[in-house]
matplotlib code that plots the C-alpha trace (Angstrom):
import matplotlib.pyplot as plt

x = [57.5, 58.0, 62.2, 60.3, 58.9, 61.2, 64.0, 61.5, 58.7, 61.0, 64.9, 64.8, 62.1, 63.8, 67.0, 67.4, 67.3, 69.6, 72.8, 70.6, 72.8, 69.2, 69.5, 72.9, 71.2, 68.8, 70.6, 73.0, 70.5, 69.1, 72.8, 73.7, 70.2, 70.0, 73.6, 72.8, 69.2, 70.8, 73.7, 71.2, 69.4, 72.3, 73.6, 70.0, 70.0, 73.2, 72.1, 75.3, 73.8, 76.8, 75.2, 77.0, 74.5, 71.4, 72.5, 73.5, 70.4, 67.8, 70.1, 71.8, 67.8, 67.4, 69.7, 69.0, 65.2, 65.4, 68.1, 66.3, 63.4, 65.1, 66.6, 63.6, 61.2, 64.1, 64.2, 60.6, 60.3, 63.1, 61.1, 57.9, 59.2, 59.8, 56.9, 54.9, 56.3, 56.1, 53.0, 55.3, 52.5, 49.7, 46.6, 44.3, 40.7, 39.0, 40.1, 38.1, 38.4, 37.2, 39.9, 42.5, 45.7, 47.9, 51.2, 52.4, 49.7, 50.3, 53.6, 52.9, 49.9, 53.1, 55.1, 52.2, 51.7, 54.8, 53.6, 51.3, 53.5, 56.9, 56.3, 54.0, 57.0, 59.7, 58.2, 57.2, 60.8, 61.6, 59.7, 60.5, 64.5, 63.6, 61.6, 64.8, 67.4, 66.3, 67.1, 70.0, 72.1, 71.4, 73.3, 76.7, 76.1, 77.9, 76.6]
y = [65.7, 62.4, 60.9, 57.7, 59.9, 62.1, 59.6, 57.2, 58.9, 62.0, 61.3, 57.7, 57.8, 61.0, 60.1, 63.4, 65.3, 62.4, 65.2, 68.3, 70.2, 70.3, 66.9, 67.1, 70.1, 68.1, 64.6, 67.0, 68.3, 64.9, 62.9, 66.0, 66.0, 62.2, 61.9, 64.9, 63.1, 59.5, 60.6, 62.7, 59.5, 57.2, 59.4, 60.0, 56.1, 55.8, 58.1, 60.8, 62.9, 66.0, 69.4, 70.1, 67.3, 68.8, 71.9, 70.6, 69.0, 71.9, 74.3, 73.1, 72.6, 76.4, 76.1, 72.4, 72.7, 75.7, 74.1, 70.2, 72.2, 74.3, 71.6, 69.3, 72.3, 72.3, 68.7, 68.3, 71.8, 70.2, 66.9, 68.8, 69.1, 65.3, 64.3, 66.4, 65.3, 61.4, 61.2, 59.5, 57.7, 59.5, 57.7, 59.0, 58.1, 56.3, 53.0, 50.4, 51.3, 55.1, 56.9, 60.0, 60.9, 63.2, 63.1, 66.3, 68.6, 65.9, 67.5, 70.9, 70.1, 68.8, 72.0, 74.2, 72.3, 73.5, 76.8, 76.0, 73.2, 74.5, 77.4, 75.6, 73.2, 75.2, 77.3, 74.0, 73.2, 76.7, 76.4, 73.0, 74.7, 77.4, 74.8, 72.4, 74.8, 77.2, 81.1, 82.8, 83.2, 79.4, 78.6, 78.8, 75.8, 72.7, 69.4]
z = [-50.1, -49.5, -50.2, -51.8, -54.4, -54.9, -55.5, -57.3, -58.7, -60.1, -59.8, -61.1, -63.5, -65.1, -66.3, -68.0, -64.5, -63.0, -63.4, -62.6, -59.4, -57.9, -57.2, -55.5, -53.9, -51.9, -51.3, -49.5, -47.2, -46.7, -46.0, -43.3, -41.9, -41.6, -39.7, -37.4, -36.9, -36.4, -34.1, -32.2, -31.7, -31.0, -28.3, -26.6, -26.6, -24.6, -22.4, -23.5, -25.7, -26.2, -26.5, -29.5, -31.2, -29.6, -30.9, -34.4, -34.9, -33.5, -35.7, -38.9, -39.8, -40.7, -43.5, -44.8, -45.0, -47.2, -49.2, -49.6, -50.4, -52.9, -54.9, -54.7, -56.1, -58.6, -60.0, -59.8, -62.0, -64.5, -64.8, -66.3, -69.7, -69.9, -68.0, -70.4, -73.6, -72.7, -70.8, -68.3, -65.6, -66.7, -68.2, -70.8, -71.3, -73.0, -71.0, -69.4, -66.0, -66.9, -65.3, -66.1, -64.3, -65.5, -63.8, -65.1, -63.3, -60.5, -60.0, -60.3, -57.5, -55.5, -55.8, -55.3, -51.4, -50.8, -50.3, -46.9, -46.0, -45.7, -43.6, -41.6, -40.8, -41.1, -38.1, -36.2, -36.2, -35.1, -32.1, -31.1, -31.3, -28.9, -26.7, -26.7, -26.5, -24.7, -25.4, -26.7, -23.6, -23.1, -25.9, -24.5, -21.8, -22.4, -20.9]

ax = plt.figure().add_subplot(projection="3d")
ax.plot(x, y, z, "-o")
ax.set_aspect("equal")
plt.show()
């Protein structure tokens, strides 16, 4: 899902899941992806990019998805209670502008897309890593 959401939409506007180790969990896996994923573009940019970057960031991924996945299934799961008992962004009817939204089955929509989407990304990234680096016995090269 989305980071502007997640660290919006759920983190921020839940100040009871703010110390949750789910959220720790996933800003993890976002901090190492994003300085893998930034060096990997600084380096292609100078024209120098080591192998040991290439590799890091067509490999690290297979344990940081599942991980910034994990722990933003996680906080979002903790946040139901509280979204539930406050009516936190929802909005009943009657109204004037004839219109429902209930954030609480919102978010459980959210975690349910996880099911398709993760695998079908998860296994996008996969294959770009074998496109980029290659097979097994092409690991040991160094550029």
């Amino acid at each position: 899902m989305s980071r502007v959401f997640l660290t919006w939409a759920v983190t921020h506007s839940v100040r009871e899941v703010q110390s949750e180790d789910s959220v720790l969990l996933f800003v993890m896996a976002w901090t190492v992806t994003e300085i893998i994923r930034y060096s990997f573009y600084t380096f292609s940019l100078l024209n120098h990019l080591p192998y040991l970057i290439k590799w890091a960031r067509y490999t690290f991924f297979i344990v940081l998805y599942p991980m910034g996945v994990t722990g933003e299934l996680l906080t979002i799961y903790a946040t139901l209670p509280f979204v539930q008992k406050t009516g936190l962004y929802s909005v009943t009817l009657p109204n004037k502008y004839n219109f429902s939204f209930d954030y609480y089955s919102f978010l459980i929509l959210v975690m349910i897309s996880y099911i398709p989407l993760f695998p079908q990304l998860y296994f996008h990234m996969i294959r770009q890593r074998k496109k980029v680096l290659g097979h097994t016995e092409d690991y040991s090269k160094v550029e």
